[in-house]
Each structure stands twice: as C-alpha cells, then as structure tokens.
C-alpha positions in Angstrom: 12.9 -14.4 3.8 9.7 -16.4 4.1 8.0 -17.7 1.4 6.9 -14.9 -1.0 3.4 -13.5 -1.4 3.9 -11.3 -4.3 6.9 -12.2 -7.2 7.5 -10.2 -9.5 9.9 -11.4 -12.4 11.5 -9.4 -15.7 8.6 -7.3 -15.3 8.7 -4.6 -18.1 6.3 -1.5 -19.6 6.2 0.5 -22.5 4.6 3.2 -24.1 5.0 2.9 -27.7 9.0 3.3 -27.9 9.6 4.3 -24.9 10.5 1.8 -21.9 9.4 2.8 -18.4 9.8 -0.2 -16.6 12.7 -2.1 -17.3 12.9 -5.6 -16.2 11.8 -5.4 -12.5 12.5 -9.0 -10.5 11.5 -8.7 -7.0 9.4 -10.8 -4.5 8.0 -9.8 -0.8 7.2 -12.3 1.9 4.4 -13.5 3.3 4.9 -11.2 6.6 7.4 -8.7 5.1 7.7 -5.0 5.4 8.9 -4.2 1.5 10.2 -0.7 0.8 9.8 1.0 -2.9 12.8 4.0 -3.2 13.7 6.0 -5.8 14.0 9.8 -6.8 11.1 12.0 -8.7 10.7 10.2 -11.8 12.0 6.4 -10.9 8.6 4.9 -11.9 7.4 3.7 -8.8 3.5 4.5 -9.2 4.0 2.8 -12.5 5.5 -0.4 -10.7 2.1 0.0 -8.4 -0.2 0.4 -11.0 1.3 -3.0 -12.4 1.0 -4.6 -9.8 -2.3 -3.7 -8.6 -4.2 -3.7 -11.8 -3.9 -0.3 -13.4 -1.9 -0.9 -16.2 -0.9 -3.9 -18.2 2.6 -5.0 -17.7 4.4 -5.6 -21.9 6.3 -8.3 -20.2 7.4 -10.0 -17.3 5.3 -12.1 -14.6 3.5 -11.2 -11.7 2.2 -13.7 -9.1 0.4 -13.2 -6.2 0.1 -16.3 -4.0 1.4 -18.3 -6.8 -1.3 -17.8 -9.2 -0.6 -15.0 -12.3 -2.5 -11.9 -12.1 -0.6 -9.7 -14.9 -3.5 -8.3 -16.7 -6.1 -8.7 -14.3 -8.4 -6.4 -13.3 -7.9 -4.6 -9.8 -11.2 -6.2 -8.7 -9.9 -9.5 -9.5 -6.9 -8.7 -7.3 -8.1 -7.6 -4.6 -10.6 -10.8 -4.4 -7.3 -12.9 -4.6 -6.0 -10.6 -1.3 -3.9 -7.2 -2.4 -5.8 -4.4 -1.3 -3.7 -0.9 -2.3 -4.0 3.1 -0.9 -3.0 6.1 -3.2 -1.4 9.1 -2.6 -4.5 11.3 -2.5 -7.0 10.4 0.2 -9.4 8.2 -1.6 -12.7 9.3 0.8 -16.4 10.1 0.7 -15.8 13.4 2.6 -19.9 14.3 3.3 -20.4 10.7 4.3 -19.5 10.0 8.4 -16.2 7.9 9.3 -18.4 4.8 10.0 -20.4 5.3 6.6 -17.1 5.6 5.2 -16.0 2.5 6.8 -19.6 0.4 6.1 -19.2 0.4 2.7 -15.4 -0.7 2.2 -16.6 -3.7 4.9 -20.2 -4.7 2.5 -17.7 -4.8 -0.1 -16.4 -8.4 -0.5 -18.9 -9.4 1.6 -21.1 -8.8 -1.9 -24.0 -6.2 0.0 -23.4 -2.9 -1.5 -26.2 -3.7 -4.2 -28.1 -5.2 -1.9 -31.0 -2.2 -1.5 -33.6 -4.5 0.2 -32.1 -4.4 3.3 -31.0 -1.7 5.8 -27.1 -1.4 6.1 -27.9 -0.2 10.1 -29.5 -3.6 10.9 -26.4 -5.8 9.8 -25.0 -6.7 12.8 -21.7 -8.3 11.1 -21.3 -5.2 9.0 -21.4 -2.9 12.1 -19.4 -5.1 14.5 -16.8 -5.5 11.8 -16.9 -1.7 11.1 -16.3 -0.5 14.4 -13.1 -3.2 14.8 -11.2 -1.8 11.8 -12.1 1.9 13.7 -10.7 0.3 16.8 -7.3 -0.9 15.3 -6.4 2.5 13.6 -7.6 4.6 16.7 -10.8 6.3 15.4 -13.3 4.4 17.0 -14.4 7.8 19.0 -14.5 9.9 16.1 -17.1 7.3 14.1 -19.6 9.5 13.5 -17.9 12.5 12.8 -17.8 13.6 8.8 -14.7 12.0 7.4 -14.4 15.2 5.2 -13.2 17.0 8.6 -10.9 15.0 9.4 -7.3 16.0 10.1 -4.8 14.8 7.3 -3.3 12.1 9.8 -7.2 10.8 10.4 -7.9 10.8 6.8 -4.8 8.5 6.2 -5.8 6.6 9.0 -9.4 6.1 8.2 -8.3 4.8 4.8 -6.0 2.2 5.9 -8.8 1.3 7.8 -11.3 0.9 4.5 -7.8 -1.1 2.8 -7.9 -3.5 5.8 -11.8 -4.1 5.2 -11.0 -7.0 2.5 -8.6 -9.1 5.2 -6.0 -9.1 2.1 -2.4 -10.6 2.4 -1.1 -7.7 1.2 -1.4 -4.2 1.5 0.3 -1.4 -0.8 0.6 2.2 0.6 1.9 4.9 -2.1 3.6 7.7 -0.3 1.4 7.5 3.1 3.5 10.0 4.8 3.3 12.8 2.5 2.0 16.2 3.7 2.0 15.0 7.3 3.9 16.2 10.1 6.5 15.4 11.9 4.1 14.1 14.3 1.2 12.5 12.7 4.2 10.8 10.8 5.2 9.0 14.1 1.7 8.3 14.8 1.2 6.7 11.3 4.2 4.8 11.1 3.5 3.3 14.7 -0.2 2.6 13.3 1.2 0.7 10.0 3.4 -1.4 12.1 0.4 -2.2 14.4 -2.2 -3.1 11.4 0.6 -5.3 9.2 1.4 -7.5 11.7 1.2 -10.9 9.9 0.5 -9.5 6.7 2.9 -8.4 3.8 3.5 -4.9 3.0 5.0 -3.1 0.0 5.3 0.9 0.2 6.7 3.6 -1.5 7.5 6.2 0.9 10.0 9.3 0.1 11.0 9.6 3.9 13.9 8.0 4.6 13.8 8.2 8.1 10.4 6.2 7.7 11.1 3.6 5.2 14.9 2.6 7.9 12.9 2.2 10.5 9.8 0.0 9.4 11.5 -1.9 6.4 12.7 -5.1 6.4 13.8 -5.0 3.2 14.3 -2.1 0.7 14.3 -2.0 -3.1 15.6 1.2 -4.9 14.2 2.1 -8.5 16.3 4.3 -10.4 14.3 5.7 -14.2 12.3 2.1 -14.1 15.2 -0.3 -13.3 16.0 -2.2 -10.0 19.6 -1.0 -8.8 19.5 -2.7 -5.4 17.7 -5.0 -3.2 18.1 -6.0 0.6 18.2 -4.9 4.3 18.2 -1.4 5.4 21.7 -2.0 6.3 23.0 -3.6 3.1 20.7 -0.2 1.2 22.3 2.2 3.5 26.0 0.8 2.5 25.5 0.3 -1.0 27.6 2.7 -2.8 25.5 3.3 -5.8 21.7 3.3 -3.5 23.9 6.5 -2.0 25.1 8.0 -5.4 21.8 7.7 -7.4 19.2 8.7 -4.0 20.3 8.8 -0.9 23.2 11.1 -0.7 24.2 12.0 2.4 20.9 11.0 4.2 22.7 7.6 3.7 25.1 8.2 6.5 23.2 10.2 8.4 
C-alpha cells in the first residue's frame, strides 16, 4: 500500500459506560479504494462521524496527511482535504442542479458571503461548476430542479458537490442504498471514474459492490476491527464469513 492519507490508531468511543468503538487501527492510501463492512449495528456511521468530525473520539489518534485532526471540527477537515456524503441525499431540492452545484464550488473558494457580487458573472465558479456536472454525467440536466431528480441523479449530483473541495479523500456512507440494480452499476462505474487518484473509504452493505471496487476491505463487528486486507484475503477469512458474510462469501 502507498503511503497512507488517513491513519487511524487505537481509536476508541464511549458513551458514559458503554464502549462503541473499541480500539479501531486502520490506515487508507493515498489512491486507495477502502471498504467499511459490518452487520446492522457494527458502528460504522460512528467510525465516520469520528473521522469526519461529528463526534469526538475518547481515545485513539486520527491523522489525516500526517497532521492530527481528532477533535476538529468538520470544517476544519474538510479545509485539510476529507470531504464526506451521508446516507440521505444532502440537497437543496427547489434550487436547480447547477445552483446546487454553485454553492458547494463558492465554498472553499470563501464567496458564499460574498453578497456584493453576482454568483452568474463568476466565470471560475461557473466553469468549475459545469466540470464537476461533466465528470458525474449531469451536465444536460443542469438546469433542471435537483428535487426531481431520480435517486441515482440525486446520488450523483452530490458526489459531484463532495468533489467541489478537490479533497484527498472522499467518504461515501452506504451510496448504493435504495438504488437499483441498475443505477447501482451506473454509480459504481461513476465512483471509480471520479476517485481516480484520490483515496476513498466507504461503507457500503452490497457485497457485490464493495468485491468489485475495493482494494482493501475492513470488517467491523459491534465497534471492533475483526479483519483487514484484500477482497480475497476478506472473502477467505473464516471469521469475516461467520460474523457477516455467510454464504455471500463463497458466492
């Protein structure tokens, strides 16, 4: 593995008494495709909210680039270059696609406050709007409302708005879910198109999914690492199969 973007080491969490993460070591390279398994319950939104600035971790280190961010706001994470999607569409549904996509690019360029001038006339805004549109396929739908959308567009249109900050890493919670078997080929195929050279960490409950884009796959079983390593190495590791995968392990 290349040199890691994102480390995590004996990173913990609990709520009074109770431990929800428990000791979570893990690191993701600089242009790696990083799996998050586990069954209902494993605590892997937690992990995410950890990582991206939700929650404070009780223990543990978390470094992004190097530097420490455990603690740190999401804002101050995302200007170091993690930008993270949630499992509900995170959209202004009566504004347009391209309005949608306007104000995730004026963003860490520092111009949403900036009410002297006119958002149409920025050149650099627009030009760099209608790019992310072009890379996830919804250049021709830019003026349409985002709010009537199909599902798969929705997704689509936000991985566009995570892309906006150029980060180093992106973080996708359960991207796939509700989506056909279709528009779950066509998103796949788009996140392997739009993480070239960058690092990504998902969670993803579709295993068919999460073999064929990872290059490495962690499994979380009730806030605890059980495994790390390939798809191959996941997919022959007894315990992966008798915690989660079951028979969708031989499959």
């Amino acid at each position: 593995m290349n040199a890691p973007v994102l480390s995590l080491h004996d990173v913990r969490k609990s709520f009074g008494p109770v431990d929800i993460i428990r000791g979570v070591s893990l690191d993701v390279g600089g242009n790696e495709r990083h799996a998050v398994i586990g069954p209902n319950g494993a605590r892997k939104s937690t992990l995410f909210h950890l990582v991206s600035g939700q929650l404070r971790p009780s223990a543990g280190e978390i470094r992004l680039g190097g530097r420490p961010i455990a603690g740190c706001s999401p804002q101050a994470i995302n200007r170091l270059g993690l930008a993270r999607s949630f499992q509900i569409t995170n959209l202004f549904p009566r504004l347009t696609v391209f309005e949608n996509i306007r104000l995730a690019v004026m963003r860490p360029r520092g111009l949403q406050y900036c009410f002297w001038r006119l958002a149409d006339r920025d050149e650099r805004v627009r030009d760099r709007g209608m790019a992310l549109l072009e890379n996830v396929r919804l250049s021709h739908r830019a003026s349409a409302v985002a709010g009537e959308l199909s599902y798969s567009e929705q997704r689509s249109l936000e991985i566009a708005m995570t892309l906006a900050s150029d980060p180093r890493i992106i973080l996708l919670d359960e991207p796939m879910a509700g989506m056909s078997r279709e528009e779950t080929r066509y998103t796949t195929e788009l996140i392997r198109e739009v993480t070239q050279g960058r690092a990504l960490l998902i969670v993803e409950h579709d295993m068919e999914v999460v073999f064929t884009l990872s290059d490495r796959i962690s499994v979380l079983v009730y806030g605890e690492l059980i495994a790390s390593g390939t798809p191959e190495e996941i997919r022959a590791n007894p315990r992966v199969r008798e915690a989660y995968l079951g028979e969708e392990a031989t499959a």
